[in-house]
N, C-alpha and C positions, 0 to 999 in steps of 0.2 A: 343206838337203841333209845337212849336219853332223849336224845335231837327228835328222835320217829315220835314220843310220847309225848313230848311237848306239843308236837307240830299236831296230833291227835287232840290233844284238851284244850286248843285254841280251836281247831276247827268245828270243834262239837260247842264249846265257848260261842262261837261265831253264831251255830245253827241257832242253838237254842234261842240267843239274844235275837236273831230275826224272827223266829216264833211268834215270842212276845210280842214283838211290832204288826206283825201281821194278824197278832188278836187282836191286838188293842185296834189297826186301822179297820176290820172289819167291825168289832162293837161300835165302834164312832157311827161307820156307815149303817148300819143296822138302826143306832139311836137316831141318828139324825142325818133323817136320808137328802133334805138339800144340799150337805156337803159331798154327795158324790163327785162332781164335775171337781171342785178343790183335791179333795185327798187323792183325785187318777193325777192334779196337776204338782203335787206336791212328791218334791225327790229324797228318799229317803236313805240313806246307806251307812254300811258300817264302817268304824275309822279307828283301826286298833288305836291303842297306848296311847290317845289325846286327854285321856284324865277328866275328861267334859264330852258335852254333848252340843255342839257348834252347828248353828244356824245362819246362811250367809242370804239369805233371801228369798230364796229360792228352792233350797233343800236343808234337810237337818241330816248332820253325821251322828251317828252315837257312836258311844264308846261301849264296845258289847260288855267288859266287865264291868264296869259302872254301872250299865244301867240293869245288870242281875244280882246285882249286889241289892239296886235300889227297889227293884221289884221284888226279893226277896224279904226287903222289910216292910213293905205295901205293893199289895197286887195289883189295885189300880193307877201304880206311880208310871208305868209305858202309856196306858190312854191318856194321862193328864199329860205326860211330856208330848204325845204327838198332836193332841186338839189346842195345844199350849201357844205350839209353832204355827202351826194350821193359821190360829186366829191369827197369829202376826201377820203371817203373807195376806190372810183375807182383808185386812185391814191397812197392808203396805205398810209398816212402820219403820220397814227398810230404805223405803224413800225419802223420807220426812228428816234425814241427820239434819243438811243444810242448815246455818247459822242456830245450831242449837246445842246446850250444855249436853256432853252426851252422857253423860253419869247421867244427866235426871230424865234426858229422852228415854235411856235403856231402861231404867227401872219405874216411869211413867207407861210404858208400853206394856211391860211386864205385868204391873197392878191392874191395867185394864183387863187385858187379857185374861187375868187370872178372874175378876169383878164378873167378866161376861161369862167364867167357865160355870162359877158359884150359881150365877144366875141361872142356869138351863137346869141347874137339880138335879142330874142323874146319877145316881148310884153306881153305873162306871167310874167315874172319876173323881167321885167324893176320896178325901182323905182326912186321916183323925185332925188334923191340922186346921179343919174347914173354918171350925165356930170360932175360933183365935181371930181366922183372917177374916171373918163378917162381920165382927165385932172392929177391928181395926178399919175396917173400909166404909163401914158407917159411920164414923167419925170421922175420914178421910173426904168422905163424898159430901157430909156439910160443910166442909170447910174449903174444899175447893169449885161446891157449885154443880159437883157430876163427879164421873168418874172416867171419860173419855180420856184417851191419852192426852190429848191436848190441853186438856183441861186441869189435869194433874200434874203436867209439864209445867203448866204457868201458874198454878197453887206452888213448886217447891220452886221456882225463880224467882217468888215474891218471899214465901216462906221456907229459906232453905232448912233442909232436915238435917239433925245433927246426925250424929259417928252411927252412934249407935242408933236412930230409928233408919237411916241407911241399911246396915246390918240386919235390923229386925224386916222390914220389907224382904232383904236378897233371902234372907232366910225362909220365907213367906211365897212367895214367890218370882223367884228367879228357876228358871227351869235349862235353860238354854242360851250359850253365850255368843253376843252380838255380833264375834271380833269382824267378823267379812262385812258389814251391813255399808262402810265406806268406800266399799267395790263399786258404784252406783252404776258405772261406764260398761260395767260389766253384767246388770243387771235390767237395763231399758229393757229389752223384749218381754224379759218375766213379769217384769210391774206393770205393763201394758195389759200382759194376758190374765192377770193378776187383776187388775180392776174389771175385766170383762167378767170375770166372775165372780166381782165382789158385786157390779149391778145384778148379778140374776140373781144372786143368792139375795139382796135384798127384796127383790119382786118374790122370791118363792117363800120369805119371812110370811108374807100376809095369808098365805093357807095352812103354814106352818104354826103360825101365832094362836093357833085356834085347837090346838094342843095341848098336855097336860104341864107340857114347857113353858119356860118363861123365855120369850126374845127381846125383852124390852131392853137390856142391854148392849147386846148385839145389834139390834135395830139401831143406836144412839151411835155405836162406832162406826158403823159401817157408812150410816147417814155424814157422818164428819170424812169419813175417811174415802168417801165418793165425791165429796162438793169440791166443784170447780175452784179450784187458784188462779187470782188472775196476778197479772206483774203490774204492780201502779203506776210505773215510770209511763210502758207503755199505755195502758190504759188512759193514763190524762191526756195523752198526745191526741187521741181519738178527738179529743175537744180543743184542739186550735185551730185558730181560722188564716187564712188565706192573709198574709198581707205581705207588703214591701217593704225592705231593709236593705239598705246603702252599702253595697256592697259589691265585688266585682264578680260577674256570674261566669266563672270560668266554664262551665258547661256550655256557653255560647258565643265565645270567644272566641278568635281561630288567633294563635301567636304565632302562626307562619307567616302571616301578611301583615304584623302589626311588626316584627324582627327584619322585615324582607326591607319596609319601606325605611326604618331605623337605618338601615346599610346603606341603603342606593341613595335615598334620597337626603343624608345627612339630618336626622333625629327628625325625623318626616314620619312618621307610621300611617298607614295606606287604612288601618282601622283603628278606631277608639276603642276601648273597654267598655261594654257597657255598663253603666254605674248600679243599675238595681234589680237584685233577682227577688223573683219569688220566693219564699220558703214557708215551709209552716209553723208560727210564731203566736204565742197568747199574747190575747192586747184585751180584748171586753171580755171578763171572764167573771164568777160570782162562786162563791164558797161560803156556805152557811153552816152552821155549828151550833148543833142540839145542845144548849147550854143546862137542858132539863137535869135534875137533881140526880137521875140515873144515869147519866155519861158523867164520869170522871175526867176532875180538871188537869190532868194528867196528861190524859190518853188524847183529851182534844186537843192539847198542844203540841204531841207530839204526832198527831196528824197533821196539824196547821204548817209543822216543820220540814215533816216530810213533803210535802204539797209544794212550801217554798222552795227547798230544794233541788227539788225538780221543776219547778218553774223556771228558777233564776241561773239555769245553764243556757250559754248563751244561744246555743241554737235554735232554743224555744221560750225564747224569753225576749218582747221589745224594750225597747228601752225606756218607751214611755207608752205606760199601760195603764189600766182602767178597771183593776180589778175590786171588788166589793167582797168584804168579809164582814158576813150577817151574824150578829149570835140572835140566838130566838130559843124561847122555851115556849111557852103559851101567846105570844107575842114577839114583836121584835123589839127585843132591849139595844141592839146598838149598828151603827152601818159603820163600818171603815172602810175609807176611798183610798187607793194605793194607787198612786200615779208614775210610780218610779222606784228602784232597789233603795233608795234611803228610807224611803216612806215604811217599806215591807221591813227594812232591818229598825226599824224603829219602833213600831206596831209591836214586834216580837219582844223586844226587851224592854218596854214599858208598857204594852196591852192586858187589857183586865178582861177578866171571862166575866162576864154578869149576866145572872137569869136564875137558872136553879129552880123553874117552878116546873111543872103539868108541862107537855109537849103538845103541840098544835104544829102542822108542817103547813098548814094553810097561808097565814099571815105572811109570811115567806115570800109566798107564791104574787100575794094581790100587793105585796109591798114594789115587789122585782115589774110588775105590770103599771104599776105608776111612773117608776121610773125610766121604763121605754117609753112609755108617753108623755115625759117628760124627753124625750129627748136624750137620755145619760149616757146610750150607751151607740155606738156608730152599727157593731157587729155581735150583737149576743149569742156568740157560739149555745153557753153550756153552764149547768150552774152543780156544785154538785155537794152534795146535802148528808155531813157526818152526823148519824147517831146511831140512835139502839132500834130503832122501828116503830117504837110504842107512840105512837101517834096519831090525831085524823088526817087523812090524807087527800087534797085537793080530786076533786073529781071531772076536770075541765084539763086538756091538756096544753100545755102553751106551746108557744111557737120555739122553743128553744129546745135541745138536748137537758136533760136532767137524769143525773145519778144517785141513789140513794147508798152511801157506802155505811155497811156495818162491820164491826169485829167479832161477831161471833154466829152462826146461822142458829135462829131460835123461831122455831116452828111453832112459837106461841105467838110471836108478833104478829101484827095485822099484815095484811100482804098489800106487796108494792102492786101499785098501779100497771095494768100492763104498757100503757105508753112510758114508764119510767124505766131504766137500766137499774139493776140491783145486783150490787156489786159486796160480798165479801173478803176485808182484806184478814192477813195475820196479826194476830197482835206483834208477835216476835218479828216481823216487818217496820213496827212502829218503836219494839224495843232499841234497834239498832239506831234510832235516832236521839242525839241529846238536846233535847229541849231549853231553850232557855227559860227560866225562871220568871215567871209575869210579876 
């Protein structure tokens, strides 16, 4: 009889806790009706005796006593936990672990999330807690430049937070614990379906925006959290050219009739090897580096690093090459000729960044076109041009490939040339490399 009434005030335990969810998921759609197509794709269930409320990508479990405990001390505490998760998935933060501290990914995702919920204003999901976390976030948002996850990732990797403003954030907002989010294998199809409705829901932002709501920061995650990644290993390869390398081209070899004629004919072979295959290999290649007073001399070397890097594998790398490494701010301050892996290891640990003024991408351009008329260069694939954007930008296209790589997409910068490729990489791409010291 004991056994029947337990199993009775779990079950009623159960109903009620989905109640809840099912008020709180229709106030959301009520308040804000472009999350429809999200909250039908978001899986919600209950998960006895887990003590938390677990989020693995995809779907959030609650914990039914937990979360009538927490509703019963705030009525609006179910719509912030389900618009909490909602923005995760909308914004994929389940995808993004890869090479990142996950203490500060989890609760860099968290403070966004919670930034974007403060921003929409609604009286749903306000809690007494609010004015505490606007006031800590406006202090947080100067000092990391925004308040984007990624943004606030790389504000506590530079400034790590102690014990306690740790604590004080999880206390603030943490709502839902990440443990599944390194499932990733298991989540390809969701984050696929996942961004298809992170782009609509960005196009349905601009009818939306015109509201008594605020999107401007949801607009800013979503915008980061849609842009293309690309891999720079491959991406550079795009830019090698065609040449010969001494080598045995086993692809067009036949060693049945080079071993056939070895036997009969006593160390005779019926064919030669032939000595030199094609492959794709940098040999004329140009790399210029916005040495303007807004790139950090940091971040340029640890681009220049990573570039060499992947240059100087042998598959893609001649052995005697031709490449030019421009600094230029308003002008060009300096050319270095790298004709070979000593020159490149040498450059690196004795090269000097110099410039620091106003940015002009021009000079660059009429610098690199004297020097084909001059003759300098056999094969000018591609030339490809690190900085921040803020620049004038040549209005004449040359006869070569040109990349404009930046670290961060900033929607205030002038816009690339359409004949140019505009490429953003991660910073946390550039972290992984150790730069030597100039």
């Amino acid at each position: 009889m004991e056994d029947g009434h337990k199993t009775d005030k779990q079950l009623q335990i159960r109903e009620i806790a989905a109640k809840v969810m099912r008020l709180a998921h229709d106030g959301i759609l009520i308040n804000m009706r472009f999350l429809d197509v999200a909250l039908s794709k978001l899986k919600v269930e209950c998960r006895e005796q887990t003590g938390a409320h677990l989020f693995d990508g995809a779907g959030l479990y609650y914990d039914p006593v937990r979360l009538l405990r927490q509703y019963k001390m705030a009525p609006n505490y179910a719509a912030r936990l389900y618009l909490h998760t909602l923005l995760h998935c909308i914004f994929y933060h389940s995808a993004a672990i890869d090479k990142m501290n996950r203490q500060y990914w989890d609760m860099a995702t968290d403070i966004a999330v919670e930034h974007t919920i403060l921003d929409m204003n609604m009286h749903l999901t306000s809690l007494s807690t609010d004015d505490v976390l606007r006031n800590r976030l406006e202090m947080l948002g100067k000092q990391a430049g925004g308040l984007t996850a990624e943004k606030i990732y790389r504000h506590f990797r530079i400034e790590e937070p102690s014990e306690k403003a740790v604590e004080e954030w999880n206390k603030l907002c943490h709502y839902d614990e990440h443990i599944y989010w390194d499932r990733r294998e298991e989540l390809e199809l969701p984050q696929a379906e996942w961004r298809k409705i992170s782009e609509r829901i960005k196009a349905d932002l601009k009818s939306f925006s015109k509201d008594k709501n605020n999107a401007g920061s949801m607009e800013q995650n979503l915008r980061e959290a849609t842009r293309e990644r690309y891999d720079y290993t491959d991406f550079l390869r795009k830019f090698m050219v065609m040449g010969e390398s001494i080598q045995v081209n086993d692809d067009e070899f036949d060693y049945i009739y080079y071993t056939y004629g070895l036997s009969t004919y006593g160390n005779m072979p019926l064919v030669e090897p032939l000595e030199y295959k094609d492959s794709n290999k940098i040999k004329d290649f140009v790399i210029a580096l916005d040495t303007s007073a807004s790139c950090r001399g940091k971040v340029v070397q640890s681009f220049l690093q990573k570039t060499y890097n992947i240059m100087q594998g042998q598959e893609n790398f001649f052995s005697k090459i031709n490449v030019h490494i421009i600094q230029c701010d308003s002008e060009v301050r300096q050319d270095t000729k790298i004709t070979n892996r000593e020159e490149f290891d040498a450059f690196m640990k004795q090269g000097k960044l110099t410039g620091f003024g106003s940015t002009d991408f021009r000079p660059v351009f009429s610098y690199i076109e004297k020097l084909c008329k001059e003759q300098e260069f056999d094969d000018l694939k591609g030339m490809i041009y690190f900085t921040d954007g803020y620049g004038i930008y040549p209005e004449q296209m040359p006869d070569y490939d040109v990349a404009f790589v930046f670290l961060q997409d900033d929607e205030n910068a002038p816009k690339v040339p359409p004949w140019a490729i505009r490429l953003v990489l991660d910073e946390e791409d550039l972290e992984e490399v150790t730069a030597n010291e100039y």
